[in-house]
N, C-alpha and C positions, 0 to 999 in steps of 0.2 A: 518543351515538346508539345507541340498539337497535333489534334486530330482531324484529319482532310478529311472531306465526303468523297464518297464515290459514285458521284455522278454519272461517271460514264461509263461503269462498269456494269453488267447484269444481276440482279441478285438471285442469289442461287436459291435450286429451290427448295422447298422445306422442309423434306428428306434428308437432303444437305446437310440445311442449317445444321438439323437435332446431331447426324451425328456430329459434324462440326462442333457443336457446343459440347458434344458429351465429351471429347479429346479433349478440347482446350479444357475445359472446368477439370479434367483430371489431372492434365498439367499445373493448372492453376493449384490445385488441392497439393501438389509433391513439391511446387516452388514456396508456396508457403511455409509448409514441412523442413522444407533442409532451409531455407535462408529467406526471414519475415523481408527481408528490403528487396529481393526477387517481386513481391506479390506484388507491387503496385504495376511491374514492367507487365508483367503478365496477364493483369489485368486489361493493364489499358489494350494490348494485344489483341484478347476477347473483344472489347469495345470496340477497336476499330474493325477487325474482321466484320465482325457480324452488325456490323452496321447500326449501333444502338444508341449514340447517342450522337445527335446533328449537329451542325457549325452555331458558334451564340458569338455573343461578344464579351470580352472580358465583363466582371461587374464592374462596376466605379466606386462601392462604397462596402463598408462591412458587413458582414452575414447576420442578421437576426433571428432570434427564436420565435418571436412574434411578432406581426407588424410593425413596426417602430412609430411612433408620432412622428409628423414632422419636424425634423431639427435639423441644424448645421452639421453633416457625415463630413469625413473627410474622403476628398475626393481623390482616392488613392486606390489607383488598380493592380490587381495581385498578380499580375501578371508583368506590370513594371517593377514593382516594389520589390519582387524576391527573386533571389540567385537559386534558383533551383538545384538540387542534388540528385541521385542517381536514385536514394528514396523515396524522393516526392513529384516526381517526372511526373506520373500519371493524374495525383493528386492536383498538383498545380495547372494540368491543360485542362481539367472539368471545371463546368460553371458550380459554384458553392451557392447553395442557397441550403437556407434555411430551413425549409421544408421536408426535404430531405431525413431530415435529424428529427419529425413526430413523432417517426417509430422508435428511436432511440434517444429519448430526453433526457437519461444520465451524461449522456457526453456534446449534446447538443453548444453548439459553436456559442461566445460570447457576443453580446450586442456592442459596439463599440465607437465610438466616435473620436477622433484625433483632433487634439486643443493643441494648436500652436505653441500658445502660449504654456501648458505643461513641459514643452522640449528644454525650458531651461531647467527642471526640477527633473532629472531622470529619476524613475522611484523603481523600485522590486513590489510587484506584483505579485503575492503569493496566493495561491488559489487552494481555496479550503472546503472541501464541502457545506459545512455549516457554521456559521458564526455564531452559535445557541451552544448556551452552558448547558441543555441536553443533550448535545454533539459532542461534547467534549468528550471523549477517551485515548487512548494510549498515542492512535496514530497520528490524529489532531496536535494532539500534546506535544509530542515529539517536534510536530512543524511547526508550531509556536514558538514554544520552548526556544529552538533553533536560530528562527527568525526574529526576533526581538531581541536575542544577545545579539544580531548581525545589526540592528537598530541602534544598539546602543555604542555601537560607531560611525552613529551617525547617518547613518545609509537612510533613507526614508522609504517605508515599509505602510502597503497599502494591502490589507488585507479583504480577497472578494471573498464574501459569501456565495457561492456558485450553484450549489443545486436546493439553498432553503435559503429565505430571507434570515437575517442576521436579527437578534432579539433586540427590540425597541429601544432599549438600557444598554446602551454597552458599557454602564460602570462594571457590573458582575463580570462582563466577560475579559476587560481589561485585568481586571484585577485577577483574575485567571491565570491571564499569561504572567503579568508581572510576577504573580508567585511559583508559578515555572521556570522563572528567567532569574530569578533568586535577586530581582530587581523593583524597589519603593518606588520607582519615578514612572511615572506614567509617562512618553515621550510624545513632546508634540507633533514630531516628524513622523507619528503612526497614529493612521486612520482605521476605519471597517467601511466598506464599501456594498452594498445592495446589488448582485450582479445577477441575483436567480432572476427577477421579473426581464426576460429577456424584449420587453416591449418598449421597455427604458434602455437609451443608450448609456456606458458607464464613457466618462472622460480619460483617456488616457493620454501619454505625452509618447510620440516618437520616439525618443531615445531610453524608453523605459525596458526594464527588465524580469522575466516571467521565472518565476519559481513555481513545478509545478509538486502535488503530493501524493496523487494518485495515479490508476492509467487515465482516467477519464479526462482529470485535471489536464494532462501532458496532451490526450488527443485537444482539449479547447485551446490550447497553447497552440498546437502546430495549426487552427486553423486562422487564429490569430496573427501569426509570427508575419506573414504576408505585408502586413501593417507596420514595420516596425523595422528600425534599422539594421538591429540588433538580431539577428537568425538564430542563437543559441539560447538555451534555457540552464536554468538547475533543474534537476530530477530529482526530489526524494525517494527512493526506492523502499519502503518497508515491510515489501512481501513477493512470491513472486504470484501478482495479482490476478492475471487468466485464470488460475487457481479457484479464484471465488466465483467461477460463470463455470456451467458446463460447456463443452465444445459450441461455440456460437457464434452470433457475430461478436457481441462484446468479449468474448473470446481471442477471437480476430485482432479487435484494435486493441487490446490491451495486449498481445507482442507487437502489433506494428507499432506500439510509443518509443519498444527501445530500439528500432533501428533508426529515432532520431538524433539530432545534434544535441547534447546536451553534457551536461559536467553533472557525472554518478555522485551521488552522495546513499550509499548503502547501508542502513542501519541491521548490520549485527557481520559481523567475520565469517558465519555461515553460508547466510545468504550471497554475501559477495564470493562466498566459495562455490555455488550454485551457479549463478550467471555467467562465470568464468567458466566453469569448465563445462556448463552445457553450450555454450557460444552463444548464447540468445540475444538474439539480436546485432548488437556493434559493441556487445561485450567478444565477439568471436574477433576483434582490431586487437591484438596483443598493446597495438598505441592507448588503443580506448579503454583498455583493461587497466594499463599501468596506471591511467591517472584516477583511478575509481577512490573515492576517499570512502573510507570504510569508518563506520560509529559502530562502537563497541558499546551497547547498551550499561548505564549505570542502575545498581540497583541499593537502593539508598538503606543502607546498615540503622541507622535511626530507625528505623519500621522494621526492616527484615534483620532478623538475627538470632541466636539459638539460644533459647529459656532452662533452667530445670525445670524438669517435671521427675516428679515425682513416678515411682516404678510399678505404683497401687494404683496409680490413676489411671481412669478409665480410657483407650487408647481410639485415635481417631482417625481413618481415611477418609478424605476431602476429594470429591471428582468435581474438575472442572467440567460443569453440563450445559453446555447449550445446545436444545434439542430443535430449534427449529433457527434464530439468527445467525449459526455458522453453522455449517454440513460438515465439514472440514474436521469441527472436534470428533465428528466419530461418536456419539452420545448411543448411539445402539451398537456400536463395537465395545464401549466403556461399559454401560450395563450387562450384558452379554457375559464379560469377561470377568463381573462381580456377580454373578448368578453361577457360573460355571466355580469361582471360587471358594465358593458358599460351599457348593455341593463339598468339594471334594475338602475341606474340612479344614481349609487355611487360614481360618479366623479361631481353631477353637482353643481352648483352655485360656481365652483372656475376652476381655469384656471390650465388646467397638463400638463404636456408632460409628454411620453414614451419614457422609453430610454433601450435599451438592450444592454447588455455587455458580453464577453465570448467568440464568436464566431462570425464570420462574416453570414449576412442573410439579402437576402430582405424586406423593409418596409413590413407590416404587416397590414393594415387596422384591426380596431377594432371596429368599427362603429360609430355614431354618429359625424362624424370628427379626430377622433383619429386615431391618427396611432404607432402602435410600429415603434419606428427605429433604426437604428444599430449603435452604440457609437465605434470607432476605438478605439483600446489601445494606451494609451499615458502614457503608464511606469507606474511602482510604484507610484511618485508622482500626475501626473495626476489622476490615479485610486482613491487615496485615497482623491481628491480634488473632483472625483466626489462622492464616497460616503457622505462626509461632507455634499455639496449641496443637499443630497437626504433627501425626508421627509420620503420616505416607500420603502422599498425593497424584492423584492417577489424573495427568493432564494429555490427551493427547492433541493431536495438530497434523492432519497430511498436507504438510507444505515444508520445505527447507527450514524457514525459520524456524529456531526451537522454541518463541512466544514467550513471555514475559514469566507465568506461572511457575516452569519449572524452574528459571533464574532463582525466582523470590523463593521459592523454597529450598534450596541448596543454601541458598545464606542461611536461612534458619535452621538448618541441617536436621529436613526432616529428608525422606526418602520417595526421591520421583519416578513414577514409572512412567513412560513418555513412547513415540513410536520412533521410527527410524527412517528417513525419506531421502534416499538420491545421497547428496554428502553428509548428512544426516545421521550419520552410523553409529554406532551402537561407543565406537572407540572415542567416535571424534565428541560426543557428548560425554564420554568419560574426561575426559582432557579439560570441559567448560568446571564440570565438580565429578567426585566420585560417588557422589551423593544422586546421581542421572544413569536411573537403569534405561536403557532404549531398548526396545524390541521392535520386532516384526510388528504389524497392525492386522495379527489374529485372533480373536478373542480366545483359541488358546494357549497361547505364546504369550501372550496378556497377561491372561489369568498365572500363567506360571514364575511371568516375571513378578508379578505381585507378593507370590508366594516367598520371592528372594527378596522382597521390600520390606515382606512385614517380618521375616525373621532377621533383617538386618536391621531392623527398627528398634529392635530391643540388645542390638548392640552401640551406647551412647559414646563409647567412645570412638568408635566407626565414625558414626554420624557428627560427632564434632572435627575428625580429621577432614570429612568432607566437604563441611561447611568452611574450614581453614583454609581448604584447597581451592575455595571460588575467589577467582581471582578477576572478577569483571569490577569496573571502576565504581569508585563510591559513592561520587557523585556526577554532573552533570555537563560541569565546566571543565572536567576532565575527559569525560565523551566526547563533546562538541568542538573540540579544540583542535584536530586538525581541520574539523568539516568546517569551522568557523574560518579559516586558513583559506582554504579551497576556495570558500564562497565568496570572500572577500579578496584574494587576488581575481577573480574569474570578475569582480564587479569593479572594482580597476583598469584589469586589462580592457574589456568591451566597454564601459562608460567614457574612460579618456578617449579612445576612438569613434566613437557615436558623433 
């Protein structure tokens, strides 16, 4: 679809316009609302009304983030090269330049140049925020993890660095994955690629295929996808990610990623309960819904799992704190709700300490002598030595998924207090362990479920019927094995037809 000038039309005049714009932009604002693939139509809609952006010529070569050197682009117009859909009408009749994307350089478009000669090696492009063993954590992990078992069938697996250069060494971070992949062989048919310096073209082959891991990741895919024969992607889905932006743009594009083409791979049975039944996006295709392959997080019993303790010993509640890299945990609804506990005397006739974990922060007074205070990381092991030692664990999360924390401590059958969000409910978290109290996200509904935590805490053998009752996989190659299925037919089916 393009957009015609209207030359020969008069433009109205600017009383018009404003209220003009103020109707459509409110349209605009209700189409997004009920169904994110309406927003591009209705966009473009506004644009051509009101006359905002003029006739250009397709581009001839990929979008970059920064000037590009001179080099060999492949001369391939976006406008030839893709079969447009009902979601990307509007997106595809605008000129893409790079410039565009200064104000928003999280999701800014990849530099990209088409090598011929790569079309006989079709490879999975997986797109990772950072290729630094200080990037590594859970979500990373997961798309590693994932993709280098997918690797070790052989599939050739190029991994971009996308919004940080990747660390000079990649022995440390190969060895990373390998030990997530519970694989010794380093594979030749896997690289790491330098995609952040958007001034440098990366080489890609035609018939190659994009796996993306975030929404950001998914919007540099669909600006890419133009390039490429191949129109579909994977999506790793591991949160529902607009979540993390207040109402915004990047608001915006992180729903417009799921009403693209793409094969769901949904890490945890809630969150794909989430997607489903709110419609978001081309999860509302009951088609697109059936084929969503769902990962049922593993939580590894070697680390997590439940110790004696003795009934003298001094007893501990652990708050997962992060008070300023996630808003999401709630770190002033969690304090709040351990000051209000304090008061009302739910700690007394046994000896506690607080202890926070997540984030670095000043002790904390909570009254009565109590003080929250700040637990430094001491790695995977350390971590999961202090979970063990914990009687109750106050993790919250306003988002669908129920986060890894309260997992890990139901194996160790200590007692969670957690909130309750959308499918999230208080029952459906009973069902993951009995050991997962949910509440409302009140600081006194908090504080009251605490009060059920910690005198369930000194019921042990509660807490071991609960930790019995988590019945999430043990390990990783039992997680990953249908999504392993999924990703490997879906690279079959589009590579023999490329």
């Amino acid at each position: 679809m393009s957009i015609s000038p209207k030359s020969s039309s008069p433009k109205p005049s600017p009383l018009k316009s404003v209220k003009r714009l103020s109707q459509l932009t409110l349209n605009l604002g209700r189409a997004a609302k009920r169904n994110p693939r309406m927003f591009g139509r209705r966009l473009e809609s506004l644009v051509k009304e009101l006359g905002v952006i003029t006739p250009y010529t397709a581009p001839t070569k990929p979008v970059a983030h920064k000037p590009a050197p001179k080099t060999k682009i492949a001369k391939t117009s976006i406008a030839a090269k893709s079969k447009s859909t009902p979601h990307d009408d509007a997106a595809q009749s605008l000129k893409l330049n790079s410039s565009f994307y200064d104000i928003m350089p999280l999701c800014a478009p990849l530099s990209i140049q088409i090598d011929p000669e790569l079309a006989k090696t079709p490879t999975l492009n997986v797109l990772i925020p950072g290729m630094k063993m200080e990037a590594m954590s859970g979500g990373p992990n997961t798309a590693l993890s994932l993709t280098y078992r997918l690797a070790k069938h052989g599939i050739p697996v190029r991994y971009l660095s996308v919004n940080a250069p990747p660390d000079s060494d990649h022995g440390p971070v190969f060895q990373h994955i390998m030990n997530l992949a519970g694989h010794d062989e380093k594979l030749e048919w896997v690289s790491i690629v330098d995609a952040d310096n958007r001034a440098v073209p990366i080489s890609l082959g035609e018939n190659d295929i994009f796996f993306a891991t975030a929404w950001w990741t998914a919007q540099m895919v669909k600006q890419a996808l133009p390039l490429f024969d191949v129109k579909k992607f994977i999506y790793l889905i591991q949160d529902f990610e607009p979540g993390l932006h207040d109402f915004s743009s990047y608001y915006a594009l992180a729903m417009d990623s799921y009403g693209l083409d793409f094969l769901p791979l949904v890490n945890h049975p809630i969150l794909a309960e989430h997607y489903i039944r709110d419609k978001i996006g081309n999860f509302e295709n009951p088609e697109f819904a059936e084929r969503t392959t769902v990962i049922d997080p593993a939580i590894d019993r070697t680390l997590f799992h439940m110790i004696p303790k003795s009934k003298t010993a001094k007893k501990r509640l652990l708050f997962y704190a992060r008070p300023t890299v996630a808003k999401r945990n709630m770190f002033e609804l969690g304090v709040i709700a351990l000051k209000i506990a304090v008061a009302n005397d739910i700690f007394k006739g046994q000896e506690w300490e607080f202890i926070g974990m997540g984030e670095a922060f000043h002790p904390i007074p909570l009254g009565d002598g109590h003080v929250l205070e700040c637990a430094p990381w001491k790695g995977m092991e350390g971590y999961a030595q202090q979970m063990r030692e914990t009687d109750v664990l106050l993790s919250l999360m306003y988002a669908p998924h129920p986060s890894y924390p309260p997992l890990e401590m139901a194996a160790c059958g200590g007692i969670t207090v957690t909130n309750t969000f959308g499918v999230k409910t208080t029952d459906r978290m009973q069902k993951v362990s009995e050991n997962i109290l949910a509440c409302e996200p009140t600081p006194e509904i908090i504080a009251k479920t605490i009060r059920v935590a910690v005198e369930t805490s000194n019921n042990h053998k509660a807490r071991k019927i609960g930790a019995e009752s988590f019945k999430a996989p043990k390990n990783w190659d039992e997680s990953f094995a249908d999504a392993e299925i999924s990703a490997l037919n879906f690279w079959n089916q589009h590579v023999n037809q490329s």
